[in-house]
C-alpha positions as CSV (number, residue, x, y, z in Angstrom):
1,X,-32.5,28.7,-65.1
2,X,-28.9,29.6,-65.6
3,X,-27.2,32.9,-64.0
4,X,-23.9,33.9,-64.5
5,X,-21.7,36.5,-61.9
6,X,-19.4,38.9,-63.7
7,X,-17.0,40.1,-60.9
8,X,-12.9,40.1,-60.5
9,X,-11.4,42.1,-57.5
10,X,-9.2,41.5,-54.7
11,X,-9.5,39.0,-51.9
12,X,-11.8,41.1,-49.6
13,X,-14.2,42.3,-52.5
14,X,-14.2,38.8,-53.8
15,X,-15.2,37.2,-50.2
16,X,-18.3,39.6,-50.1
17,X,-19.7,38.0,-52.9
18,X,-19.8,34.4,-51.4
19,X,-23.3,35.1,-49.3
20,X,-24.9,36.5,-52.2
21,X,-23.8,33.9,-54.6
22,X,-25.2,31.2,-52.1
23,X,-28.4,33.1,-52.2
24,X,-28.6,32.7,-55.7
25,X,-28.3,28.9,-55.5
26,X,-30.8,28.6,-52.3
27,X,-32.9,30.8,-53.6
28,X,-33.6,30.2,-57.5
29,X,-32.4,26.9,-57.7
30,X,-30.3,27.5,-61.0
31,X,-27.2,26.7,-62.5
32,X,-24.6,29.9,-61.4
33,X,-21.9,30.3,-63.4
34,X,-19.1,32.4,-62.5
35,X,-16.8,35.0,-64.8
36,X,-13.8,35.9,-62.3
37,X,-10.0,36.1,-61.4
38,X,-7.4,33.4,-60.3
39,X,-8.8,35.0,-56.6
40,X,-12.0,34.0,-57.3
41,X,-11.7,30.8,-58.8
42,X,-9.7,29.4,-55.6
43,X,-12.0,31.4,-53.3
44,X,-14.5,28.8,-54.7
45,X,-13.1,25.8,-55.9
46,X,-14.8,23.4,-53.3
47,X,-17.8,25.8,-52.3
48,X,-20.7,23.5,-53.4
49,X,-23.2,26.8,-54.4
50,X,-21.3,27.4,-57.2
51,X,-21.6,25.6,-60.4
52,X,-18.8,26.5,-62.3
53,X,-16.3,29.2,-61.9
54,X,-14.1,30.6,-65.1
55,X,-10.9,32.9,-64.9
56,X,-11.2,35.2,-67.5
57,X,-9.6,38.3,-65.7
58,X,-11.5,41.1,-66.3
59,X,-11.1,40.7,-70.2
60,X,-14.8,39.7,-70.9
61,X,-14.2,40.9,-74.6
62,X,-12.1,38.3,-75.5
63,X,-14.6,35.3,-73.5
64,X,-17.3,35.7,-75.5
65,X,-17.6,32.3,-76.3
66,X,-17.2,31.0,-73.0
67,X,-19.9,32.8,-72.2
68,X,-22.2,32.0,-74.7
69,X,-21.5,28.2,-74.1
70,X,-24.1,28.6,-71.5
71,X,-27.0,30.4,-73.0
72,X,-27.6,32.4,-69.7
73,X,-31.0,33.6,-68.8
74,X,-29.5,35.9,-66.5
75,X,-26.1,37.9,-66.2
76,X,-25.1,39.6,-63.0
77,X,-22.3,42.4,-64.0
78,X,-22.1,44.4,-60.5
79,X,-19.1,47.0,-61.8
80,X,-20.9,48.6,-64.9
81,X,-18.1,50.1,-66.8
82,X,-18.5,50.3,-70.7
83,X,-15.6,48.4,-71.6
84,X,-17.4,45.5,-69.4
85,X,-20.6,46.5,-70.6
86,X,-20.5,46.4,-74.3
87,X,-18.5,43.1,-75.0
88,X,-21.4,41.2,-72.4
89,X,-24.4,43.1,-75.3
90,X,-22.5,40.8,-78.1
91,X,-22.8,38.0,-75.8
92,X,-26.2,35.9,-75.6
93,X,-27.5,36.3,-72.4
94,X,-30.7,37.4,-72.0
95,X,-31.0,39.9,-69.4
96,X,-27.9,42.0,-67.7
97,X,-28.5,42.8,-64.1
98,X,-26.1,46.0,-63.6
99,X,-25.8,49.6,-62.1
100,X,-27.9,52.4,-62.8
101,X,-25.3,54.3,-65.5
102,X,-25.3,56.2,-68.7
103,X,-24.7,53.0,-70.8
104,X,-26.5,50.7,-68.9
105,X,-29.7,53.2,-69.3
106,X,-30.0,53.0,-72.9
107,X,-29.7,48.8,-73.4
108,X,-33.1,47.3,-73.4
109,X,-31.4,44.2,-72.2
110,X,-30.3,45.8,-69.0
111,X,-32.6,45.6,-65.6
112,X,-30.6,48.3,-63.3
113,X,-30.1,49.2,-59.8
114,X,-29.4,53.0,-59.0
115,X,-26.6,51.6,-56.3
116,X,-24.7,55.0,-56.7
117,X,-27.5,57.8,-56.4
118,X,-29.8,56.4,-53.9
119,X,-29.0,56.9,-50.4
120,X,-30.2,53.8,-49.0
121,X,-28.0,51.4,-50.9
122,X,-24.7,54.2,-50.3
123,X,-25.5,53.2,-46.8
124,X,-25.3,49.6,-47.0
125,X,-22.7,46.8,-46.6
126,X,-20.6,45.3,-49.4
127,X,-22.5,42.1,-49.1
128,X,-25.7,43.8,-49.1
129,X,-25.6,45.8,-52.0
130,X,-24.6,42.4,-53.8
131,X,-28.0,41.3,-52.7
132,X,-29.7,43.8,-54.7
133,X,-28.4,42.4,-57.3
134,X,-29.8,38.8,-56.9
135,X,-32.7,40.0,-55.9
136,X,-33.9,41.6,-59.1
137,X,-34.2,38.3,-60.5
138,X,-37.6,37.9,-59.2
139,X,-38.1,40.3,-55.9
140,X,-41.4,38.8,-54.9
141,X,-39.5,35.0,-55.0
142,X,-36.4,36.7,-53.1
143,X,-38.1,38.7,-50.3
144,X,-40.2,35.1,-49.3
145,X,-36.9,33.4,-49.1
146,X,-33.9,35.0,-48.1
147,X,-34.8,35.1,-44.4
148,X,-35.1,31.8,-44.0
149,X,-31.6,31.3,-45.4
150,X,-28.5,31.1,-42.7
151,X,-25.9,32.7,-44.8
152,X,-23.5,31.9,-42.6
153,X,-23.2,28.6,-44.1
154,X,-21.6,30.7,-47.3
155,X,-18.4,29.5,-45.7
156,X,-15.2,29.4,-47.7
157,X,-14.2,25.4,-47.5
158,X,-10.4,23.9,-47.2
159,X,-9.1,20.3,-48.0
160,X,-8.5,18.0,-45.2
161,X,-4.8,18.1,-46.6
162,X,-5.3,21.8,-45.3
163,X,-7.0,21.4,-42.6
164,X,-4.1,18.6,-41.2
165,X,-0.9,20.7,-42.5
166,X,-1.9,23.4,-40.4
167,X,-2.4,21.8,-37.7
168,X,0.4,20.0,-37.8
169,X,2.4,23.6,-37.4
170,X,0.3,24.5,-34.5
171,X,0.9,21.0,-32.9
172,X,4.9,21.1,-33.4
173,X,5.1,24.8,-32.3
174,X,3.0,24.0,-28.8
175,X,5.1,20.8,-28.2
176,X,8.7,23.2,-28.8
177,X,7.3,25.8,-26.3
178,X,7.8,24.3,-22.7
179,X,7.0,27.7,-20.7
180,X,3.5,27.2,-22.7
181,X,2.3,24.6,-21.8
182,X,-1.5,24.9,-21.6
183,X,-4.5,22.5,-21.9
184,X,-6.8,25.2,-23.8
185,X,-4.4,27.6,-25.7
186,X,-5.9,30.8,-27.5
187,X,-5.0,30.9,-30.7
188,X,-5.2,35.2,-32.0
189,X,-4.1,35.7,-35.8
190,X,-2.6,38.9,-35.7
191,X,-2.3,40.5,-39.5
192,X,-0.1,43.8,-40.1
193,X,-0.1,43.2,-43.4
194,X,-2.4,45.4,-46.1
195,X,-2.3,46.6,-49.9
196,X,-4.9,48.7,-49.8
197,X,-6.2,49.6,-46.2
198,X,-4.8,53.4,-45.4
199,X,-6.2,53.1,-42.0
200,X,-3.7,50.8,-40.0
201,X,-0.7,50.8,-38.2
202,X,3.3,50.8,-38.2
203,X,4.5,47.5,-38.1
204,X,6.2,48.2,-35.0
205,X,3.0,48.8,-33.7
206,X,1.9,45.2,-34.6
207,X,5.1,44.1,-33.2
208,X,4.0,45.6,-29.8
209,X,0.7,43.9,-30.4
210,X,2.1,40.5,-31.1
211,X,4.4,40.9,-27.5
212,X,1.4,41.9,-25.5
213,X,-0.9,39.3,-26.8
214,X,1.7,36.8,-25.9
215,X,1.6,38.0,-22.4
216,X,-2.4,37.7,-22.0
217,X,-2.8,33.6,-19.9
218,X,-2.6,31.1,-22.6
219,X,-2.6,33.2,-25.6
220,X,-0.4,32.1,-28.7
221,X,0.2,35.4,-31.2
222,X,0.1,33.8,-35.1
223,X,1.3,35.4,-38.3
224,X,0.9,34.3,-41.8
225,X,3.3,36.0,-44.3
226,X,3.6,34.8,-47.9
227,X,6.7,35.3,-50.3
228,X,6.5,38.5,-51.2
229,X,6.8,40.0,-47.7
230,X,8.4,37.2,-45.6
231,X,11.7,38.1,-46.1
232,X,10.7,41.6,-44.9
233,X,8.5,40.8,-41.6
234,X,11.6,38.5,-40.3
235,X,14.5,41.5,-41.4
236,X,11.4,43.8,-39.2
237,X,10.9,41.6,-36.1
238,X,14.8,40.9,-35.7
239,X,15.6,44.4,-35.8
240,X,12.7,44.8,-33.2
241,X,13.9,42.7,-30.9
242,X,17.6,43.6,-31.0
243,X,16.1,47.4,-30.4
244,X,13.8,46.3,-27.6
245,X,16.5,43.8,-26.2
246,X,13.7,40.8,-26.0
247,X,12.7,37.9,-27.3
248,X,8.7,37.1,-28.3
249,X,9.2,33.1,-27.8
250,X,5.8,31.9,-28.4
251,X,5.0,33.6,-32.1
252,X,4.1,30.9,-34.3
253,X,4.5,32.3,-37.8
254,X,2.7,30.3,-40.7
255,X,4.8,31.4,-44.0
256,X,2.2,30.5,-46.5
257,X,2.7,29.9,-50.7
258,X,-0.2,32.3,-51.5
259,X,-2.9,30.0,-51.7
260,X,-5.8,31.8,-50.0
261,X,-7.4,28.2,-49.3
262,X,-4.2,27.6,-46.6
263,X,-5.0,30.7,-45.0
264,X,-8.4,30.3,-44.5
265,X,-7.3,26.6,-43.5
266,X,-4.9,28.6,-40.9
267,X,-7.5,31.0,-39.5
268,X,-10.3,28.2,-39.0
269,X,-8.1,27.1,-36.6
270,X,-8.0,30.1,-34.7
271,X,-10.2,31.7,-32.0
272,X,-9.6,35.8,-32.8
273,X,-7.8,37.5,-36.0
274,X,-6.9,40.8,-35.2
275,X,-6.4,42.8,-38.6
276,X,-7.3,46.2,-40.5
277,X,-9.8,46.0,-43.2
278,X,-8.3,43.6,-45.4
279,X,-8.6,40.3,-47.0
280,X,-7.9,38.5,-43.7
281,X,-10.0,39.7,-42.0
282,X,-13.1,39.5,-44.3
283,X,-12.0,36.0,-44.9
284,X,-11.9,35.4,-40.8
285,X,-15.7,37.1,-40.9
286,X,-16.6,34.6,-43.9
287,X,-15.9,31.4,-41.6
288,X,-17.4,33.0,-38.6
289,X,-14.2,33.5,-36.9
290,X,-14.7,36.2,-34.0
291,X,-12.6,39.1,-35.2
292,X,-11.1,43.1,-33.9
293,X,-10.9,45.4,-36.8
294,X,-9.0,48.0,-36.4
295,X,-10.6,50.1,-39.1
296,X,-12.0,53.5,-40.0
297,X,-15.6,54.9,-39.0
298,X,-15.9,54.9,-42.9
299,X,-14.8,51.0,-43.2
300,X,-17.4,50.3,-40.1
301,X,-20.3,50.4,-42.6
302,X,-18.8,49.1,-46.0
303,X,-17.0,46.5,-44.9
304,X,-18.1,45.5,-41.5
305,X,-17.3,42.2,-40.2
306,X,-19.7,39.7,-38.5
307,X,-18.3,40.5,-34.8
308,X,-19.0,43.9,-35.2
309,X,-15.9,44.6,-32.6
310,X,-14.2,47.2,-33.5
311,X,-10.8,49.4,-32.9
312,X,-11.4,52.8,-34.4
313,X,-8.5,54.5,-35.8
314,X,-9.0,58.3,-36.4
315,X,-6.5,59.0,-38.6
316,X,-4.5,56.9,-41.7
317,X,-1.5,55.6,-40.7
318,X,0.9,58.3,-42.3
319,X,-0.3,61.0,-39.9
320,X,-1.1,58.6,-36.8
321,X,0.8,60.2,-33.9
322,X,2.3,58.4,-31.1
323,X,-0.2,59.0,-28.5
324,X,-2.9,57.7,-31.5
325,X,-0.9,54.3,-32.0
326,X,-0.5,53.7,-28.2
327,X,-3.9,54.2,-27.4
328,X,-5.4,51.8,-30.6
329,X,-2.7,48.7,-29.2
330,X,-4.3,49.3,-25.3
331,X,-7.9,49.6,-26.8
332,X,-7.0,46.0,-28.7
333,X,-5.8,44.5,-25.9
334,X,-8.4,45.6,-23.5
335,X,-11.6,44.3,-26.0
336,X,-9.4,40.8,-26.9
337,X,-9.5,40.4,-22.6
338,X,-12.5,41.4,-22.8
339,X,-13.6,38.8,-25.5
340,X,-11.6,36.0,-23.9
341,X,-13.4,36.5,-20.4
342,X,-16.5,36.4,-22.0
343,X,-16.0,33.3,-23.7
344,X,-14.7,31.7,-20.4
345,X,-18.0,33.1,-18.2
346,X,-20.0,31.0,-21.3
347,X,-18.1,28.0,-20.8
């Protein structure tokens, strides 16, 4: 059997497919094929559940062919918009697995899921509702298997190249750092950086963050920027520490080429990431990574992370007030001791 997954979003959408796509594999045994974006296609390039993974950017229209050069039984299309929708009829797959919507109603060819009118799938995780899609396949096949499968093993997977450059970094920045000198550093990812999240904070509150964490025993504060805002974070933290008249000595700040493959390299090596509901984040969750989100209620349910450790913030960050930003950097710092003293009663 041969399946093919239509999808092409950003980073954190894109991660939230990876556990249903290795379903798809463990559980049906076929050849998947997947239509994405240049997100997706390095998202995946060595995860072994995947057979083959095609960049056609959201113009299915013009990779009809490349479709049709794999005579799918199956096509999952999870965003069912008409301009989507119509180009994949002309295509010869046999059956589209879609949404519940106007179009998709009146295509013999389609098997849909009312995802948007039922309750029950409103209230479910990104990951989840991608299960629904998998799962219509063959439900009876699906519901026997998919609790036997751990799918934490859907893990994003980095190069040993990767894995060594980072840490490489890590291992020049600890040696350069005399007044930390520690046998069992902590390593916390802190992420201010977001395209889409509304719920987060000022960078100066990050800032703050960053200064505190490095004050916790052993903890090393990490930051990955990439070109287009690295110029910008180092212009931010200068003018910080002028303002503040200090110095944070021990941030170790991983300026990445925006290959998503060197951060995940980056965070693996890390023992929190403390971010809003973003890519990093999701990608942290992806390779089990424990994580604080400092998220909405609303982003609790949609895209909850694996931890489950949360940092609510009430408000998005254009009308956070001062008291609102002081309280969400004490309530980070309080569950990240909390975290670390937990781990240490384990061990």
């Amino acid at each position: 059997m041969k399946v093919g997954y239509i999808f092409f979003h950003g980073l954190g959408d894109n991660i939230f497919t990876l556990e249903p796509l290795f379903a798809l594999k463990k559980i049906f045994n076929c050849e998947v094929v997947v239509f994405g974006n240049a997100i997706m296609q390095n998202l995946l390039r060595y995860c072994d559940f995947v057979d083959v993974v095609h960049n056609i950017d959201s113009d299915i229209a013009n990779h009809i062919a490349t479709i049709n050069m794999y005579n799918l039984d199956y096509v999952i299309l999870v965003n069912c918009k008409r301009c989507y929708l119509r180009p994949l009829e002309q295509t010869n797959a046999k059956v589209i697995i879609t949404t519940m919507k106007i179009p998709s109603l009146f295509s013999w060819r389609c098997k849909t899921i009312p995802l948007h009118f039922l309750p029950k799938y409103r209230r479910m995780p990104r990951y989840k509702q991608a299960l629904c899609f998998i799962r219509k396949i063959n439900p009876k096949i699906f519901d026997s298997k998919i609790k036997t499968l751990c799918l934490d093993d859907a893990k994003v997977q980095t190069t040993l190249a990767q894995k060594a450059q980072v840490k490489s970094l890590i291992n020049n920045h600890m040696q350069s750092c005399r007044e930390r000198e520690s046998n069992n550093p902590i390593f916390v990812l802190i992420n201010p950086f977001s395209h889409t999240a509304r719920y987060t904070l000022p960078i100066e509150a990050f800032l703050e963050l960053i200064l505190l964490v490095g004050k916790i025993p052993n903890c090393i504060p990490t930051i990955v920027t990439y070109p287009q805002i690295h110029a910008n974070f180092i212009e931010s933290l200068t003018h910080w520490q002028h303002a503040k008249n200090l110095t944070i000595s021990n941030l170790i700040i991983f300026q990445n080429d925006n290959d998503i493959l060197n951060l995940a390299a980056f965070i693996e090596q890390m023992h929190y990431v403390i971010s809003p509901s973003t890519g990093t984040i999701h990608l942290a969750s992806n390779l089990c990574i424990p994580t604080i989100g400092l998220f909405s209620q609303y982003d609790t349910i949609k895209w909850g992370t694996k931890s489950k450790q949360y940092v609510i913030l009430p408000k998005p960050k254009t009308a956070m007030t001062a008291e609102d930003i002081n309280k969400a950097i004490i309530q980070t710092i309080e569950l990240l001791q909390t975290n670390i003293a937990q781990s240490i009663t384990k061990h």
